[in-house]
C-alpha positions in Angstrom: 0.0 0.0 0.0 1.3 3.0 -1.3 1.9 5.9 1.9 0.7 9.8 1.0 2.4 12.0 2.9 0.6 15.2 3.6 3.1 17.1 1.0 2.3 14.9 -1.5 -1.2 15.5 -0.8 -0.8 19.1 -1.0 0.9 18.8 -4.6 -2.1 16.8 -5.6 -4.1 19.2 -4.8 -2.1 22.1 -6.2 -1.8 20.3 -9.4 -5.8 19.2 -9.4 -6.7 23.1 -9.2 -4.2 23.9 -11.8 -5.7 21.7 -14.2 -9.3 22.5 -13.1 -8.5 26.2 -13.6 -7.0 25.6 -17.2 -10.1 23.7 -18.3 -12.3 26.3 -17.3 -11.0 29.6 -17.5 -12.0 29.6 -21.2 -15.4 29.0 -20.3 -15.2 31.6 -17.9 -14.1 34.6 -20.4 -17.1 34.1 -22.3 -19.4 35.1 -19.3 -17.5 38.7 -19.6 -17.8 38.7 -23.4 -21.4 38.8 -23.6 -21.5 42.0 -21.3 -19.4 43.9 -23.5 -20.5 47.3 -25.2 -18.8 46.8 -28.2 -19.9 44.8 -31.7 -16.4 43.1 -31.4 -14.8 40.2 -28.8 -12.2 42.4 -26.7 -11.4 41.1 -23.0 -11.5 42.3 -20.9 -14.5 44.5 -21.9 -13.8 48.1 -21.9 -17.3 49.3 -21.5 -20.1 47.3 -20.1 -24.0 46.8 -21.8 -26.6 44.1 -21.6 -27.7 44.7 -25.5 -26.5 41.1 -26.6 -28.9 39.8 -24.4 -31.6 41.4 -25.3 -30.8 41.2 -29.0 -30.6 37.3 -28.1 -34.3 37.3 -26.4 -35.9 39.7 -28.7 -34.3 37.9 -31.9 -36.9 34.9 -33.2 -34.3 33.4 -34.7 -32.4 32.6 -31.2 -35.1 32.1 -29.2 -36.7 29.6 -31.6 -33.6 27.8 -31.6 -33.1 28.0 -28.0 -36.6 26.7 -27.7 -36.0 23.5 -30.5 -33.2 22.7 -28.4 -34.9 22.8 -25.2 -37.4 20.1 -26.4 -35.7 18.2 -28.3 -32.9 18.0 -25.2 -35.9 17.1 -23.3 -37.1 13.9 -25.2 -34.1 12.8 -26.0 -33.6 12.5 -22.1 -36.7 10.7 -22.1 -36.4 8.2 -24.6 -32.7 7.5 -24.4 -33.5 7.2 -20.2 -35.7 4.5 -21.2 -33.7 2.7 -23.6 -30.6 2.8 -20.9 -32.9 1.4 -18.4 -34.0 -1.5 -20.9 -30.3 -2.3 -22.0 -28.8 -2.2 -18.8 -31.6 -4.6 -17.2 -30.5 -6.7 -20.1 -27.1 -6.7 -19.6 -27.9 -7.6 -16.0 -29.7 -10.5 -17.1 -27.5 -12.4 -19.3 -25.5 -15.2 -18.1 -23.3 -15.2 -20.4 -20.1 -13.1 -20.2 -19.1 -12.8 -23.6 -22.6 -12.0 -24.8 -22.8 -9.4 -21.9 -19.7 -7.7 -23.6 -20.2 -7.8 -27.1 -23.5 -6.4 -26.1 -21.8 -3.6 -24.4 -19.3 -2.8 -26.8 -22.4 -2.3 -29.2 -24.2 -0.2 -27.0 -21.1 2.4 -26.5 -20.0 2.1 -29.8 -21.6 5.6 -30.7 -18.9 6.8 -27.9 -16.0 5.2 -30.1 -17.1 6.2 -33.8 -16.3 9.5 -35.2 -19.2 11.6 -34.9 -18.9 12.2 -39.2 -19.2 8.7 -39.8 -22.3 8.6 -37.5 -23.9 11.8 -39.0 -23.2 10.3 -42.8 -24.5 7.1 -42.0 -27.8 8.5 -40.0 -27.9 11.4 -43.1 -28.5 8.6 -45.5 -31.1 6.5 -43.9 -32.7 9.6 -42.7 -33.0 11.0 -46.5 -34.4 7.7 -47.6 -37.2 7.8 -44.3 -38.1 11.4 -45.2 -36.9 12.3 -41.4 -34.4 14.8 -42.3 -35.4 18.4 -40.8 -38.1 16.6 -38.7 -38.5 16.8 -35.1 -38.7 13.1 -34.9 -35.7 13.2 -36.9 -33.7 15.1 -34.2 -34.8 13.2 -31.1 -33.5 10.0 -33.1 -30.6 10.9 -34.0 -29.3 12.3 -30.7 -30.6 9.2 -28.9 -28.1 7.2 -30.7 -25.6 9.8 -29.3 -26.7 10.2 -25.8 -27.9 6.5 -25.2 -24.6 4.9 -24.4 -24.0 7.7 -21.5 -27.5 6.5 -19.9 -26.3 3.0 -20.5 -23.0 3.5 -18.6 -24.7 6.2 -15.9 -27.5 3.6 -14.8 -25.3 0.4 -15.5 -23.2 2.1 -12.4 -26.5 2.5 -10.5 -27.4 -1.4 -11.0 -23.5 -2.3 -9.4 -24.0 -0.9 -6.3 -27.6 -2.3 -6.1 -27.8 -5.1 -3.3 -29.9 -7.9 -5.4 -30.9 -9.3 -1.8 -33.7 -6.7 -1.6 -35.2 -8.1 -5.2 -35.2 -11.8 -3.8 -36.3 -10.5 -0.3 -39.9 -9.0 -2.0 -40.5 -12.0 -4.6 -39.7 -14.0 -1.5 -42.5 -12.4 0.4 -45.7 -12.4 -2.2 -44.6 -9.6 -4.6 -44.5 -9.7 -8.1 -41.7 -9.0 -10.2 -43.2 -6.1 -11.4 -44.0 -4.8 -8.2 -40.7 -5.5 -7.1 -39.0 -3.3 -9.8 -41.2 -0.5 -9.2 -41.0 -0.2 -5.4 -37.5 -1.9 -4.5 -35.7 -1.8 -7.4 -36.2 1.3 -9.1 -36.0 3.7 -6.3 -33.0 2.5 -5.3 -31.3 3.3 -9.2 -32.5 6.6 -8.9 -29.5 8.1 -9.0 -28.2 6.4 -11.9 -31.7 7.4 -13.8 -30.7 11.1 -13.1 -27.0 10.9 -14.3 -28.0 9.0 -17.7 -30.9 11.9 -18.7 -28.6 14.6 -17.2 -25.9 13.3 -19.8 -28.3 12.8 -22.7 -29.6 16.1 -22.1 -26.2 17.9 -22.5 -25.3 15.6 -25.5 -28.5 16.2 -26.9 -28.0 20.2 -26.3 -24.8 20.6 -27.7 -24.5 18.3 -30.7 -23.3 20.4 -33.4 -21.7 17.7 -36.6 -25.6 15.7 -36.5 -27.3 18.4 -36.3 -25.7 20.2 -39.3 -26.3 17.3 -41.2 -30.0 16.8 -40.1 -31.3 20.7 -40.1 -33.6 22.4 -41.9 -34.4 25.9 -42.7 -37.3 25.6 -40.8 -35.9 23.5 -37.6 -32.6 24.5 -36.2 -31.4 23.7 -32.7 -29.3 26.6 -30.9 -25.7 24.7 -31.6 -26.3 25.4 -35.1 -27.5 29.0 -35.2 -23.9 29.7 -32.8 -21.8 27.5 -35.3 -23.3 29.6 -38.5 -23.1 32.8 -36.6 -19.0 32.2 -35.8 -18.4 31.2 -39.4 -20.4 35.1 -40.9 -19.6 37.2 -37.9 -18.3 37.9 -34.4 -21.7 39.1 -33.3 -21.2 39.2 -29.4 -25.0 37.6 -29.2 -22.7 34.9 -29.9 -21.9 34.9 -26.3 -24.8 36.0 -24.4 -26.2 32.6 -26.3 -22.8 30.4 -24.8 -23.6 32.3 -21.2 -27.2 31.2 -21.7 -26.4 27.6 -22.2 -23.8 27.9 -19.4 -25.9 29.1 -17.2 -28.8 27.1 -17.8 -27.0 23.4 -17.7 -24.8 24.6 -14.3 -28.2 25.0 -12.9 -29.7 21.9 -14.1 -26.8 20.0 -12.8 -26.7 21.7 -9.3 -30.8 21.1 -9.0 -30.5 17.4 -10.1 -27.5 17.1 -7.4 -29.4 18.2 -4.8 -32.1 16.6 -5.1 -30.7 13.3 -5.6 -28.8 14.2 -2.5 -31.8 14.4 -0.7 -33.2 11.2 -1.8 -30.2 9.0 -0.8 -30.4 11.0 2.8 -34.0 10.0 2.8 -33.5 6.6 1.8 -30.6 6.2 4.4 -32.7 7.6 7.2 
């Protein structure tokens, strides 16, 4: 067993927040950005304004986006939250090992191929089911994104589930329905929260499938930021990237705490 001395721990540390820093300073400058009042990106920001965000809100463009986003975000969460559940209950039920794994590498292989190859494949069978520019369109495609990172999240839930409690309710006159619903289930809660959390945030800032899928009349906010950076340097641009910051921090800290809460509850 390997002996950390309390200066090694303190290097750790220094170097952890060093890193933490360099990842997200860059996010940070953007928060500035989009209170500048000038039409140009200069940081820091010699004059302060809160034009960008109201040209953002009172531009239909942006907010229609920001809207398409929203709900397509939202049932992708759904429906890949559903799928994860099904695959990993799945998984968990094979015997077999080496089914079990060439299952799971099929199920994460999204993860592992390039995101082109994935839009050009889903472009062409899309074009030939008339899906392309369709709502039903989007939510499909970035279920095939966002489903391995449910399957993974609530995978994780199922290991440190005791499979005691299952056998202790069949044993005493419940079904196995009943049983998934009242033992099993709230106990993988936590697991059910991480996989939509991540396929929301796939979902909401998938740019390359989204490109490839879009139509003049359906664009998702990713897209109207990505054609706004290659024509101008607007700074609407960044009240948008604050908006999204903003608004998936908050969505994270909420789902936190209130999965806290149920594992507190649960414990007590």
């Amino acid at each position: 067993m390997i002996r950390v001395t309390p200066l090694t721990r303190g290097i750790l540390w220094a170097f952890s927040i060093l890193v933490a820093v360099w990842l997200i300073a860059p996010t940070l400058v953007v928060i500035p950005l989009s209170f500048t009042g000038k039409a140009s990106f200069v940081f820091p920001p010699e004059s302060w304004s809160l034009r960008w965000y109201e040209s953002f809100f009172s531009n239909p463009a942006w907010t229609s986006a920001l809207g398409n986003s929203l709900l397509i975000g939202l049932l992708v969460a759904l429906l890949a939250t559903v799928l994860g559940l099904l695959a990993a209950l799945g998984l968990r039920a094979l015997t077999s090992k080496r089914a079990s794994s060439t299952l799971r590498i099929g199920l994460l292989a999204p993860m592992v191929v390039p995101g082109i190859v994935v839009a050009i494949g889903l472009y062409s069978v899309f074009l030939k089911l008339g899906l392309v520019g369709t709502l039903v369109g989007f939510v499909l495609a970035h279920t095939v994104l966002a489903l391995p990172f449910t399957v993974i999240a609530i995978t994780a839930g199922f290991a440190g589930f005791d499979d005691r409690l299952e056998l202790a309710a069949l044993s005493l006159g419940a079904s196995r329905l009943k049983t998934f619903f009242s033992v099993t289930l709230p106990n993988i809660i936590p697991g059910l929260v991480s996989g939509a959390l991540f396929a929301f945030v796939t979902s909401f800032d998938e740019v390359m499938l989204s490109l490839f899928i879009k139509s003049p009349y359906l664009n998702t906010l990713p897209v109207l930021m990505y054609a706004s950076v290659t024509r101008d340097t607007d700074p609407t641009l960044a009240a948008a990237a604050t908006v999204i910051l903003v608004l998936i921090t908050t969505l994270v800290i909420v789902a936190l705490v209130l999965t806290g809460r149920k594992n507190r509850g649960r414990r007590a």
